[in-house]
MIDOSE-1310 file (N, C-alpha, C; in nm, 2 decimals, decimal comma, always signed):
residues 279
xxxx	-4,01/-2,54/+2,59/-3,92/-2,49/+2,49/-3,78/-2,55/+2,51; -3,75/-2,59/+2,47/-3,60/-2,67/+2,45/-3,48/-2,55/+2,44; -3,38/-2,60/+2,53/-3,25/-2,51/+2,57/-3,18/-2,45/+2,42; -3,10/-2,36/+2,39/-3,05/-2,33/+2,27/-2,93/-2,38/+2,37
xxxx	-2,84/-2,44/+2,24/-2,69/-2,49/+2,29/-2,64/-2,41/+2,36; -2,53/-2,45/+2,45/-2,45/-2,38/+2,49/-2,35/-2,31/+2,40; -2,29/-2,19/+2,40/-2,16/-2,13/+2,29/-2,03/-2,19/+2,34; -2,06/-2,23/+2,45/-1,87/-2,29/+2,49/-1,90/-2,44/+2,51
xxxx	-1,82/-2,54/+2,44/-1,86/-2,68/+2,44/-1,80/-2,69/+2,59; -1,85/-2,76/+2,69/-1,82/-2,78/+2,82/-1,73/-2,84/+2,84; -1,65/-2,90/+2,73/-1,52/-2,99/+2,73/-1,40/-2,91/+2,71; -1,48/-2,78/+2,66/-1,32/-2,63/+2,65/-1,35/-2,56/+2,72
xxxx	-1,43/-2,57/+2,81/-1,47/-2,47/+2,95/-1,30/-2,44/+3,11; -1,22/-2,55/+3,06/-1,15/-2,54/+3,12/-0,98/-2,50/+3,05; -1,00/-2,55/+2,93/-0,87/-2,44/+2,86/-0,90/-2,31/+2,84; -1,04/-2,27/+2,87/-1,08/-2,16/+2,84/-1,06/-2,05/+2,98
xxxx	-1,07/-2,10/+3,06/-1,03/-2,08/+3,22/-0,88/-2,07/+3,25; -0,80/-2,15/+3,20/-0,71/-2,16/+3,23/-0,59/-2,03/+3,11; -0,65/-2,00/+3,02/-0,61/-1,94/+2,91/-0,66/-1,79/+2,95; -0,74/-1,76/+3,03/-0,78/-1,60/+3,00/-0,71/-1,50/+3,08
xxxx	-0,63/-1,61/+3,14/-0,55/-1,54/+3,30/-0,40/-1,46/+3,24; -0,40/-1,57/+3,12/-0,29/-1,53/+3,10/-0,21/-1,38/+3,00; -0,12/-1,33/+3,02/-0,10/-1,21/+2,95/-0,08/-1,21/+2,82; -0,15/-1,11/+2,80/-0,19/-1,06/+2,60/+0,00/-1,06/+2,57
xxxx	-0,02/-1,15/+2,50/+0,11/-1,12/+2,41/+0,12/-0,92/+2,34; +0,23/-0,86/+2,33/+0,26/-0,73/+2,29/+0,26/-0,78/+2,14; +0,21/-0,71/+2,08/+0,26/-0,71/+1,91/+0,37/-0,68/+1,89; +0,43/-0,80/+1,80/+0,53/-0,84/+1,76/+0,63/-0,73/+1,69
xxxx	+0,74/-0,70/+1,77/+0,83/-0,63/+1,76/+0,97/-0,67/+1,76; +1,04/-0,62/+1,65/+1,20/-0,66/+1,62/+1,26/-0,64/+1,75; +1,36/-0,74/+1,82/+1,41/-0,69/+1,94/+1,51/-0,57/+1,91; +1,59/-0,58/+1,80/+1,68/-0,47/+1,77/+1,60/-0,47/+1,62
xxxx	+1,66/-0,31/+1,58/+1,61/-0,26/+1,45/+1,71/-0,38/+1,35; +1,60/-0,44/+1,24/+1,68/-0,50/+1,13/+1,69/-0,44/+0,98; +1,79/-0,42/+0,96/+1,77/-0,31/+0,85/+1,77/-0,37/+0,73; +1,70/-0,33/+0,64/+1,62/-0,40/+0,52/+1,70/-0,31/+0,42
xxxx	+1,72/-0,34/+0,26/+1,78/-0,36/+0,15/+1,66/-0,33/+0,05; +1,59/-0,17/+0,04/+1,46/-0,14/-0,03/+1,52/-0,12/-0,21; +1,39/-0,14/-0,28/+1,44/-0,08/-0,38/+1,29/-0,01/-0,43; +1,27/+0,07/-0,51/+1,15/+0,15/-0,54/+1,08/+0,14/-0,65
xxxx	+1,01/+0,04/-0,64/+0,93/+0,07/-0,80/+0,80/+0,12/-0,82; +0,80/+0,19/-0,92/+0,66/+0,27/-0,93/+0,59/+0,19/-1,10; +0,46/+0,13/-1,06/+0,42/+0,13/-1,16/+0,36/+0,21/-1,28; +0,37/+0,16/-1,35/+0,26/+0,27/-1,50/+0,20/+0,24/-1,60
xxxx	+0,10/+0,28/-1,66/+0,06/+0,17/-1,76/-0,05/+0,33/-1,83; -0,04/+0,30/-1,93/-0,11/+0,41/-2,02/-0,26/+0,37/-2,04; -0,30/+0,23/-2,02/-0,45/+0,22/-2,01/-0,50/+0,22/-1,92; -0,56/+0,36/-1,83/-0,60/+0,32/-1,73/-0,75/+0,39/-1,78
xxxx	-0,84/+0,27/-1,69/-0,95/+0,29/-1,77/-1,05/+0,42/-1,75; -1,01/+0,52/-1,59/-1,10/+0,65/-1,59/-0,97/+0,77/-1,64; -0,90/+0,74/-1,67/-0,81/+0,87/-1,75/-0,67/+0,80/-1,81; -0,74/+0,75/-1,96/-0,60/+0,69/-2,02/-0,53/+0,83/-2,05
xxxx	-0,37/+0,75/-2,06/-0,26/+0,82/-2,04/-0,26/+0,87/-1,95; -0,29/+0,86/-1,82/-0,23/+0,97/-1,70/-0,11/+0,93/-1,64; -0,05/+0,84/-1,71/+0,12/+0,89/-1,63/+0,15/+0,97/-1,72; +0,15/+1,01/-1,85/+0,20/+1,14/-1,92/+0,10/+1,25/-1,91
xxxx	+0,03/+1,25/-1,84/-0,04/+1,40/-1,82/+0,05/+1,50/-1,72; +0,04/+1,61/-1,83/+0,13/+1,72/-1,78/+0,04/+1,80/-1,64; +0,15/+1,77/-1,53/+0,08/+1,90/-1,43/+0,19/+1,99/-1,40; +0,20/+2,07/-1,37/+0,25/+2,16/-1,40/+0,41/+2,22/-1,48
xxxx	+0,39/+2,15/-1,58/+0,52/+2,14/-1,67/+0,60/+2,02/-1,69; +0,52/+1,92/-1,66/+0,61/+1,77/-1,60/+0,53/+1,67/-1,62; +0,54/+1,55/-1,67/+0,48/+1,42/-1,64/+0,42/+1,37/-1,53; +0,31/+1,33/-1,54/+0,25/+1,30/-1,38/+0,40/+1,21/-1,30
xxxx	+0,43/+1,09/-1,39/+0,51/+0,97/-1,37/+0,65/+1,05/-1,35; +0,70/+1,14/-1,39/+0,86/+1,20/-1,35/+0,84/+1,27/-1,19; +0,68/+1,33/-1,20/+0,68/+1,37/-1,06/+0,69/+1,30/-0,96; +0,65/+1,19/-0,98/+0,65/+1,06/-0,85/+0,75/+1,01/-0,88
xxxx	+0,84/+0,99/-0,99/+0,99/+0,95/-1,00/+1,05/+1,07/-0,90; +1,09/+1,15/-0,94/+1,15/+1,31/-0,83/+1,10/+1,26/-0,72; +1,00/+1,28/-0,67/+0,94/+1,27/-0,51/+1,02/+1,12/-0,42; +1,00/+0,98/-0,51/+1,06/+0,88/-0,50/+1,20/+0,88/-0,48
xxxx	+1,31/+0,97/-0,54/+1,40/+0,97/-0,55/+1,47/+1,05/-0,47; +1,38/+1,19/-0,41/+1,40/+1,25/-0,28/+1,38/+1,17/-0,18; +1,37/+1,08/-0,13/+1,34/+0,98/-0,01/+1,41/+0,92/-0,02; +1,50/+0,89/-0,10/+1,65/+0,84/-0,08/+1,68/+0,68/-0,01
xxxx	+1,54/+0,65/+0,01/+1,58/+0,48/+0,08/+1,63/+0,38/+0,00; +1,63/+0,39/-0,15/+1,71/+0,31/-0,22/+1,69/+0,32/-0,37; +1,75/+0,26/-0,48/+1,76/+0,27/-0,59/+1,55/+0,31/-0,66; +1,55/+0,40/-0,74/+1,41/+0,39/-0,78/+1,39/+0,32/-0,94
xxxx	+1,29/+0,31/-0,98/+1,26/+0,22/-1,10/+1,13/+0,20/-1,17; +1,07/+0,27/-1,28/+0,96/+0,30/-1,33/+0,91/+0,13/-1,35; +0,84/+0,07/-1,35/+0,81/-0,10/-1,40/+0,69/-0,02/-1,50; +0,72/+0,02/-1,66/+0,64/+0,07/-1,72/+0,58/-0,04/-1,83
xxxx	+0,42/-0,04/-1,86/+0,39/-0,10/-1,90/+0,39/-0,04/-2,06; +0,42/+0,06/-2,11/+0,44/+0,09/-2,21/+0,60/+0,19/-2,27; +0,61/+0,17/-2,39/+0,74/+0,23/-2,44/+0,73/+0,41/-2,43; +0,61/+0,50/-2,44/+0,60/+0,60/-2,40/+0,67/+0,70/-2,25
xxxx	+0,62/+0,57/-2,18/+0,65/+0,61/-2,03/+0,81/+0,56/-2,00; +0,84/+0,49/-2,07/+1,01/+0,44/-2,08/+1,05/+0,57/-2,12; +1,02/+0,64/-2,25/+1,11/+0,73/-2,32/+1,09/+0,84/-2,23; +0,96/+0,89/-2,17/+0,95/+0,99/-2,06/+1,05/+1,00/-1,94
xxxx	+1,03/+0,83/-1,88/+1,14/+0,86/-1,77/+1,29/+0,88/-1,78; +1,34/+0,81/-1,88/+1,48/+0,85/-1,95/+1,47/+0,97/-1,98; +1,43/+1,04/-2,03/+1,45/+1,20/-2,08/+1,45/+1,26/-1,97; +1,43/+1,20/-1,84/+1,39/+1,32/-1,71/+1,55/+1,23/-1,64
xxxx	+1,58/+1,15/-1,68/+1,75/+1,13/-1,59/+1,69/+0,97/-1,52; +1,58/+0,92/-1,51/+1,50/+0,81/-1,44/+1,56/+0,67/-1,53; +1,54/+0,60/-1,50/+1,51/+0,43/-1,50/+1,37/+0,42/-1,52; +1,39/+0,31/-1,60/+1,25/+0,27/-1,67/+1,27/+0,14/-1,70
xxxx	+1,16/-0,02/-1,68/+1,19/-0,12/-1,74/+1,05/-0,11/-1,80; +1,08/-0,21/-1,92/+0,98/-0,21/-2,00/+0,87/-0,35/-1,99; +0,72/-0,36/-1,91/+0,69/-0,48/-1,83/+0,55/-0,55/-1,95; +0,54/-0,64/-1,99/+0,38/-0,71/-2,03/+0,35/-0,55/-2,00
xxxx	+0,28/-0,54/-2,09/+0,12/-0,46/-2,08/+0,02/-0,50/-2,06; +0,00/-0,63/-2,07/-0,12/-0,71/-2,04/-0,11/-0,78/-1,85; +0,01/-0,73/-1,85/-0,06/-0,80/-1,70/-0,12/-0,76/-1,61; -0,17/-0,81/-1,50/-0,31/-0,81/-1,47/-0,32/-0,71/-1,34
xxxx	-0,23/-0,62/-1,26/-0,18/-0,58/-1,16/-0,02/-0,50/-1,16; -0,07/-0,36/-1,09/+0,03/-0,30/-1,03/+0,17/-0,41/-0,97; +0,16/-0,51/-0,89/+0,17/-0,61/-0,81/+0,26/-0,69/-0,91; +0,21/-0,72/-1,03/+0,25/-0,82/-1,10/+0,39/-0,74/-1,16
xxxx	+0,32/-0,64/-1,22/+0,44/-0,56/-1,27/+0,54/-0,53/-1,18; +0,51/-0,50/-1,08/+0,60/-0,46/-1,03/+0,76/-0,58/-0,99; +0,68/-0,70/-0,99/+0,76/-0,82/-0,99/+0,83/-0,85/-1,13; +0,77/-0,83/-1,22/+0,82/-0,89/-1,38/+0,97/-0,75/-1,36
xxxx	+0,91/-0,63/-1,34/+1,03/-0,56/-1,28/+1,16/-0,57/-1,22; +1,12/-0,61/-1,11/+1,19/-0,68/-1,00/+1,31/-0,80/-1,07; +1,26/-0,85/-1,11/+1,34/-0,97/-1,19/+1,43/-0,94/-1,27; +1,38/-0,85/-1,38/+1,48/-0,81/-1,46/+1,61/-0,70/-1,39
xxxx	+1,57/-0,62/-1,30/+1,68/-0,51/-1,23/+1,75/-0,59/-1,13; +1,70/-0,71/-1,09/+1,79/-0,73/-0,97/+1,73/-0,86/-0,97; +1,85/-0,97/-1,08/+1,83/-1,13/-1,02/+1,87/-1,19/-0,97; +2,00/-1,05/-0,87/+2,08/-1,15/-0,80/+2,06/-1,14/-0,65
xxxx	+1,90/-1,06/-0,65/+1,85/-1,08/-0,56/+1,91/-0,98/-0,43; +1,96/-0,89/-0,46/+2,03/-0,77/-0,36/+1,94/-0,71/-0,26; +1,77/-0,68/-0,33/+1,70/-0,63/-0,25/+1,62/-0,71/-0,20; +1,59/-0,71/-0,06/+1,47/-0,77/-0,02/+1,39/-0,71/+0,07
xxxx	+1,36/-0,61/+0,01/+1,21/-0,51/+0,07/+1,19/-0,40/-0,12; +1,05/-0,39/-0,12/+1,05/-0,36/-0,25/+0,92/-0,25/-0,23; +0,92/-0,14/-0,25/+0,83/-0,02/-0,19/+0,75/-0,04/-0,33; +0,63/-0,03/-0,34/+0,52/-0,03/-0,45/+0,49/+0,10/-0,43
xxxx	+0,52/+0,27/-0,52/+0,48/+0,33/-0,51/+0,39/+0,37/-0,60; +0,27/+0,39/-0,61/+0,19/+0,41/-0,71/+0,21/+0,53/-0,80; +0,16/+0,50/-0,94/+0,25/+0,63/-1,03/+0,12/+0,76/-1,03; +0,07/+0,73/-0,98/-0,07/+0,85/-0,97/-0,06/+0,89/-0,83
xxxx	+0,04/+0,96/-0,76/+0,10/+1,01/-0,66/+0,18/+1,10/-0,67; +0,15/+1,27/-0,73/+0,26/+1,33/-0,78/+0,36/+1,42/-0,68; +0,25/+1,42/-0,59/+0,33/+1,53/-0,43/+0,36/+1,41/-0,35; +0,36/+1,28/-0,35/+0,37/+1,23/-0,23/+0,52/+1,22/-0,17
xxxx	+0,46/+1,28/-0,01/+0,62/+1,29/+0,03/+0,72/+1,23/+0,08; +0,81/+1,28/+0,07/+0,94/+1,14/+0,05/+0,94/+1,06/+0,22; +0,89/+1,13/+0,28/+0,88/+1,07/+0,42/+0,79/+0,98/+0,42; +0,68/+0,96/+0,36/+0,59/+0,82/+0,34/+0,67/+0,71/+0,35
xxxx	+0,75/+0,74/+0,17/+0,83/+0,61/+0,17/+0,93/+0,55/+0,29; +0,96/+0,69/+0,33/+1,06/+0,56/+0,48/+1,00/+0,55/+0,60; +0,81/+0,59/+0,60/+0,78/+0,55/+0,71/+0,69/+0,37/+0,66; +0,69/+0,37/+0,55/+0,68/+0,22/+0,50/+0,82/+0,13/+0,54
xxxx	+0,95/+0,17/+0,52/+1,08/+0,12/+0,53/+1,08/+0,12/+0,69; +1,05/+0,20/+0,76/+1,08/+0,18/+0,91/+1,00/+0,09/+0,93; +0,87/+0,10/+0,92/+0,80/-0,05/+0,98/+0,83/-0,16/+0,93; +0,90/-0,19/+0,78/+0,97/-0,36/+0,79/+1,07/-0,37/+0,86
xxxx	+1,12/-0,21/+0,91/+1,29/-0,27/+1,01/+1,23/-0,27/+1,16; +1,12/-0,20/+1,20/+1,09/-0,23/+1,35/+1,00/-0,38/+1,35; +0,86/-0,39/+1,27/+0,77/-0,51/+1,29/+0,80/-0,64/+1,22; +0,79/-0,72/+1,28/+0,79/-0,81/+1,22/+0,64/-0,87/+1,15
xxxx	+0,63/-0,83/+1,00/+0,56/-0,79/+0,93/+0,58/-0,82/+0,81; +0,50/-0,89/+0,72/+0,50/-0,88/+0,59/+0,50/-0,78/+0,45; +0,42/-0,71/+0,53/+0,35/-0,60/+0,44/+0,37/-0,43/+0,51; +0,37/-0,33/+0,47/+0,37/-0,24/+0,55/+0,30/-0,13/+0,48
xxxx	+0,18/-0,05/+0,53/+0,16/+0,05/+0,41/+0,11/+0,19/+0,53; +0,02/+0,27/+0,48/+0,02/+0,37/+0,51/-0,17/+0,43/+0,56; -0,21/+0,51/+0,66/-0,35/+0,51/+0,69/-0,33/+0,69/+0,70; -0,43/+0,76/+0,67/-0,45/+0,89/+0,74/-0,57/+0,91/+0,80
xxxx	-0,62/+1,05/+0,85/-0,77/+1,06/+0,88/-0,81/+1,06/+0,79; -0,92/+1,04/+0,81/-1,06/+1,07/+0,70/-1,07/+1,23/+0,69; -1,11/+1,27/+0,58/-1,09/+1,39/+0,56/-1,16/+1,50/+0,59; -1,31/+1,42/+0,58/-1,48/+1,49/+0,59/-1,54/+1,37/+0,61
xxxx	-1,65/+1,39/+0,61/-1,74/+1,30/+0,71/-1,82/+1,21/+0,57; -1,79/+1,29/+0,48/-1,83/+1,19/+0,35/-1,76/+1,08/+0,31; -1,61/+1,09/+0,36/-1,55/+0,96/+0,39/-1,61/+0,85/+0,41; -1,65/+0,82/+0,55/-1,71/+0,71/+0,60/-1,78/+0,64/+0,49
xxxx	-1,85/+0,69/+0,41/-1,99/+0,61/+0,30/-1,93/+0,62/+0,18; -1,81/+0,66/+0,14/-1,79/+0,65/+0,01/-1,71/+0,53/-0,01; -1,77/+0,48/-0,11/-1,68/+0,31/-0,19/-1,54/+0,40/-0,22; -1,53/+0,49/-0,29/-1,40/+0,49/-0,33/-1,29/+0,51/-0,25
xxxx	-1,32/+0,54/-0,07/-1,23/+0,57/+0,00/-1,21/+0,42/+0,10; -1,12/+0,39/+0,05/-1,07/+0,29/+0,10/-1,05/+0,29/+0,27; -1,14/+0,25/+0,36/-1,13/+0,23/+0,48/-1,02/+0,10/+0,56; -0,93/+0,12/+0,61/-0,81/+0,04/+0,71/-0,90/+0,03/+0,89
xxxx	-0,89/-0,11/+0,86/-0,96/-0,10/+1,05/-0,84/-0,18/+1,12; -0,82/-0,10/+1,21/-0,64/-0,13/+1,27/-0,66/-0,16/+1,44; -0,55/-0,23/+1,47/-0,54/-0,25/+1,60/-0,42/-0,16/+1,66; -0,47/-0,07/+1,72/-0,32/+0,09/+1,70/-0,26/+0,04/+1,82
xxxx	-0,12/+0,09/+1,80/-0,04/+0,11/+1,95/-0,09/+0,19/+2,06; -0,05/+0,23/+2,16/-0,04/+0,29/+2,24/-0,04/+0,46/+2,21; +0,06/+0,46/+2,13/+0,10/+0,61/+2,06/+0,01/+0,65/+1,98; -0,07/+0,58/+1,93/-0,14/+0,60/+1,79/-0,05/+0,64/+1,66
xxxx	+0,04/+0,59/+1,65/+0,12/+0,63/+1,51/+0,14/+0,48/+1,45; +0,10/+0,38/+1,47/+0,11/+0,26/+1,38/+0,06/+0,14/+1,45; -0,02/+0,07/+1,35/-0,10/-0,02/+1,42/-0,12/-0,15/+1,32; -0,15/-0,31/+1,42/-0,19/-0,41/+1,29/-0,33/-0,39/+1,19
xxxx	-0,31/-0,41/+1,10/-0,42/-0,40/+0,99/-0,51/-0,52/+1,05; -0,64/-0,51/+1,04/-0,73/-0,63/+1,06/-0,81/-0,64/+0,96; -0,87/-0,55/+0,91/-0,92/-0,54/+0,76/-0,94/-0,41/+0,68; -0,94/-0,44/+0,54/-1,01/-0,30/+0,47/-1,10/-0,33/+0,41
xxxx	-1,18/-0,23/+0,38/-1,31/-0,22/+0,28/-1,34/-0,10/+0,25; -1,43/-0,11/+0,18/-1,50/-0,01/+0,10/-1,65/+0,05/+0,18; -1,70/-0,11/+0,26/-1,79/+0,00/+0,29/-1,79/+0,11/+0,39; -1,93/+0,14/+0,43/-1,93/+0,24/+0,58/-1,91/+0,18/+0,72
xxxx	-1,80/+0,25/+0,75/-1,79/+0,21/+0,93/-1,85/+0,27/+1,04; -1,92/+0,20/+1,08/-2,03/+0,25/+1,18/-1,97/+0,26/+1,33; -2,00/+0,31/+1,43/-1,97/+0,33/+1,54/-1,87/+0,42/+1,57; -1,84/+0,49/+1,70/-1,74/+0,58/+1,77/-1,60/+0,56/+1,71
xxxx	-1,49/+0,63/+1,70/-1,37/+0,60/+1,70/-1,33/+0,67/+1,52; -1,22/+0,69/+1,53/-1,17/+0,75/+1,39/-1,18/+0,61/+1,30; -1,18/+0,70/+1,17/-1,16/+0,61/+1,01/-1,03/+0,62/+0,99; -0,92/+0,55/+0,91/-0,82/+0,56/+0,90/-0,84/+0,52/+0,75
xxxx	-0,80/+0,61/+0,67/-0,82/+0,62/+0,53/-0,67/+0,56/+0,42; -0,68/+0,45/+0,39/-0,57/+0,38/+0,33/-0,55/+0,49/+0,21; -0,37/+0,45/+0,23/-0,28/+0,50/+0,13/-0,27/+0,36/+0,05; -0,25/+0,41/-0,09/-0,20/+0,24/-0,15/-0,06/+0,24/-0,17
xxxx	+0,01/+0,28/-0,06/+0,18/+0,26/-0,06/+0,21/+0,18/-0,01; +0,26/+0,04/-0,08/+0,31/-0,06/+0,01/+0,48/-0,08/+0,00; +0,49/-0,13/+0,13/+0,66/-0,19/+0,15/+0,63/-0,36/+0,19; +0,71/-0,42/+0,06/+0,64/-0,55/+0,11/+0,83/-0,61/+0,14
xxxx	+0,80/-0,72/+0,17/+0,93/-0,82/+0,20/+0,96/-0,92/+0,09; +1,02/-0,88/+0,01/+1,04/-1,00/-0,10/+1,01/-1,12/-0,13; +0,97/-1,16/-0,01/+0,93/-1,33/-0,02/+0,79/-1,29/+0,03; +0,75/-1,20/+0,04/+0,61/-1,20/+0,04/+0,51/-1,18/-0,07
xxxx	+0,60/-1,06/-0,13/+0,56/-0,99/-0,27/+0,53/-1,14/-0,37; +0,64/-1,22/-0,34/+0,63/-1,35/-0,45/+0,54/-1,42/-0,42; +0,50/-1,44/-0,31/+0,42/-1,50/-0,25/+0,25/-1,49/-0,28; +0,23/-1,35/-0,27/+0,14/-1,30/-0,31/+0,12/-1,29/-0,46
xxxx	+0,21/-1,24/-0,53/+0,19/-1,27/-0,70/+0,13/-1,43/-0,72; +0,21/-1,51/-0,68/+0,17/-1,66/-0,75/+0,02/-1,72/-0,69; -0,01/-1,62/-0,62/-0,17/-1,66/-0,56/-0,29/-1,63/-0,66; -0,39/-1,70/-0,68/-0,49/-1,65/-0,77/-0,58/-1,50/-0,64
xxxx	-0,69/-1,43/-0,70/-0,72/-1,35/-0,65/-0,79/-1,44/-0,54; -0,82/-1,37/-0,40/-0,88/-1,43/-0,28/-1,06/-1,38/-0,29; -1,13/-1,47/-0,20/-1,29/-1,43/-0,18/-1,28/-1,32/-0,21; -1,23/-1,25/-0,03/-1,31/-1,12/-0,01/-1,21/-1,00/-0,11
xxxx	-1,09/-1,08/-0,17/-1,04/-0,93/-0,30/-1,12/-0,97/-0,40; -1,18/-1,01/-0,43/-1,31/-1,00/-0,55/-1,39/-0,91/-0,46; -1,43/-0,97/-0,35/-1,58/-0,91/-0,30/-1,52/-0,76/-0,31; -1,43/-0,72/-0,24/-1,42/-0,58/-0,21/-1,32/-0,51/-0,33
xxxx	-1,27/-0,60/-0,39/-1,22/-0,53/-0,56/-1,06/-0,44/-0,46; -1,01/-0,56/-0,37/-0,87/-0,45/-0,29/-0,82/-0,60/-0,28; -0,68/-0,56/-0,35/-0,60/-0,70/-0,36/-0,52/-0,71/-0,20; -0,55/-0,64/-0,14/-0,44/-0,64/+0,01/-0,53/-0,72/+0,10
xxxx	-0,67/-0,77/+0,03/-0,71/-0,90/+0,05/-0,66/-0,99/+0,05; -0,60/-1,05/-0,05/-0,51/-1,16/-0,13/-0,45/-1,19/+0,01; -0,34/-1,09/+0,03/-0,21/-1,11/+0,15/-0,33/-1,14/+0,28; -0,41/-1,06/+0,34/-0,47/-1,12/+0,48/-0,53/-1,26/+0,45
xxxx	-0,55/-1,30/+0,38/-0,62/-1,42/+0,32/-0,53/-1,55/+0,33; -0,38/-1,49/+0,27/-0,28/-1,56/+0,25/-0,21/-1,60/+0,43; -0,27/-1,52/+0,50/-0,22/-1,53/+0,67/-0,10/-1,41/+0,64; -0,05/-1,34/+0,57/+0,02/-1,23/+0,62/-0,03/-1,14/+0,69
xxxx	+0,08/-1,06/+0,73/+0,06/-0,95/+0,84/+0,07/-0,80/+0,76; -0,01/-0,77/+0,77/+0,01/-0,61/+0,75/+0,00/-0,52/+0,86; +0,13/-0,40/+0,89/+0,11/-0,30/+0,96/+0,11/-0,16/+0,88; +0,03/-0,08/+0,96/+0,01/+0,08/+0,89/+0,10/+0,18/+0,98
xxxx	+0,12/+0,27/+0,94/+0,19/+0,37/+0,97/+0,08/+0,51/+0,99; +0,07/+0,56/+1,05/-0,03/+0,67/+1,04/+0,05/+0,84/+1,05; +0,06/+0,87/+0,90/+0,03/+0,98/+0,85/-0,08/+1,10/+0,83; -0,02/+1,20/+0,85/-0,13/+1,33/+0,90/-0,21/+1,33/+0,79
xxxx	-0,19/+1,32/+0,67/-0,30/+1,41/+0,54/-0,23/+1,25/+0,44; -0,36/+1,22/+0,35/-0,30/+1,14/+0,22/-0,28/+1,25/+0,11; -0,17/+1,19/+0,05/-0,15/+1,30/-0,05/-0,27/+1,29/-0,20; -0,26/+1,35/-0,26/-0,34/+1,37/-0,37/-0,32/+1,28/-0,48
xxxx	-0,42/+1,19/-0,49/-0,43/+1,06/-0,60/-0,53/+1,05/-0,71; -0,45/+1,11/-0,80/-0,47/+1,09/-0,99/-0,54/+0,96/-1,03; -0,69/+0,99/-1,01/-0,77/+0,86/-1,05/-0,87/+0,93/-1,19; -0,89/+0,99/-1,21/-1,02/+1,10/-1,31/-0,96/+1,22/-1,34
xxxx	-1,05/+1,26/-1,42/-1,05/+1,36/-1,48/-0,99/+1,50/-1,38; -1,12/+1,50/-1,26/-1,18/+1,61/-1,19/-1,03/+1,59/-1,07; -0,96/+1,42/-1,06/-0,87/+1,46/-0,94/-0,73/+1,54/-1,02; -0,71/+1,53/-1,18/-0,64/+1,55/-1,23/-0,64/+1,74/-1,22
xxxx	-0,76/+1,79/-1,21/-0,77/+1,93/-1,22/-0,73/+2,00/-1,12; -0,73/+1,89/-0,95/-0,66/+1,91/-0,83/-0,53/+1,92/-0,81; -0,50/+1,85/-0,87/-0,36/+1,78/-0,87/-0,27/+1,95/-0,97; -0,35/+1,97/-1,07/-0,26/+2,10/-1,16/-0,32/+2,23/-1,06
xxxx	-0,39/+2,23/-1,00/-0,44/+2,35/-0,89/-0,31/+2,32/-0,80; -0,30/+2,26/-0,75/-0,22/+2,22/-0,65/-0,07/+2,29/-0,68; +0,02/+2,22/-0,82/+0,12/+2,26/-0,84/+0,14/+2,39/-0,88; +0,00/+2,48/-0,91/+0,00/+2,59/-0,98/+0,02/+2,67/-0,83
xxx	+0,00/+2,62/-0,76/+0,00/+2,68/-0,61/+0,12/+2,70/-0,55; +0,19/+2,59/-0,60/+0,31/+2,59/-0,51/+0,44/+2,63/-0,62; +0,37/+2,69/-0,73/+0,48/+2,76/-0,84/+0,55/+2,88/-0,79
């Protein structure tokens, strides 16, 4: 029976030797805190295809989209900004005291919008960190957004977003719960992203359940828009494929509970339970 090859060509047997002695680089950390220039935009768009209109669905006396405007605007890290894909959600946020730009309706991404945004409020280029808060996030707490902002001022990092536990054990197997597989610190409070998916993660160790709150770096966010969609963000239908694909870096922040996300009918009945609770 004939040998199966060797896995180490015998010609890299000795950089290989010579390389393993040496110490793990620490993940990449700002030597002093660098402080970043955020601004907030939340996207919106009235066709969304499992519950059109839910940035104007009323939960408890209010617009889904004014609620995440308020919550955005209690976090205080920097100027906020609806990037609305329709004139509806413009006249909502103005009547609540908010900012609203008016973006394509046809374009193709949260992401995109949020850039067509971006351009029009600031071309003179003042901010360079740009928080994507999603408008189907009506409690999310204002501490999120600046634990997104602390990680572009501590890591040196492209991307920054957000992971919690899994909630129930139904997590692990459900497509809709977006699984983060991270390389964590020491602390366990924030760690490099290595990938996400949708499917089931098998083996020992916690699930860290992605938030879709990103803080990206201006020249990344651009970066990423002008890219067509990547393999595996088709395969897995998660554009934060795009950026690991592109060689950026994404770090997570690990938060205790994800807040409550306005996708359907049934999360919308959570979401008015919720506020009816804390009336």
């Amino acid at each position: 029976m004939r040998e199966a090859p060797p896995l180490i060509a015998p010609g890299s047997l000795t950089r290989y030797r010579r390389s393993r002695n040496r110490p793990v680089a620490p993940f990449p950390e700002l030597a002093e805190a660098a402080p970043v220039t955020p601004i907030v935009l939340i996207p919106a768009r009235m066709a969304a295809a499992r519950l059109p209109g839910k940035p104007l669905a009323d939960i408890g006396g209010a617009p889904m989209i004014v609620r995440v405007l308020h919550q955005a605007t209690a976090a205080a890290v920097g100027p906020v900004v609806v990037a609305a894909g329709d004139a509806e959600i413009v006249a909502a946020v103005e009547a609540a005291g908010g900012r609203a730009i008016l973006t394509d309706p046809a374009l193709p991404s949260g992401s995109d919008r949020i850039l067509a945004a971006l351009a029009q409020v600031d071309p003179e280029r003042r901010h360079d960190a740009v928080i994507n808060l999603q408008g189907d996030m009506p409690f999310v707490p204002p501490t999120a957004l600046s634990a997104c902002v602390e990680l572009l001022e501590r890591q040196a990092c492209d991307v920054a977003t957000l992971v919690a536990p899994e909630s129930s054990p139904e997590d692990r197997a459900n497509p809709d719960v977006v699984k983060a597989v991270l390389a964590l610190e020491a602390d366990g409070r924030r760690g490099r992203a290595l990938y996400f998916t949708r499917s089931t993660l098998h083996g020992e160790g916690p699930v860290w359940r992605h938030i879709g709150l990103y803080g990206y770096r201006r020249a990344a966010l651009e970066r990423f828009c002008a890219a067509p969609p990547s393999p595996l963000e088709r395969r897995e239908k998660l554009e934060q494929l795009r950026a690991m694909e592109l060689g950026q870096t994404i770090w997570a922040a690990v938060v205790d509970e994800a807040p409550i996300s306005v996708d359907n009918p049934a999360d919308l009945a959570l979401a008015r339970a919720y506020a009816g609770d804390r009336a």
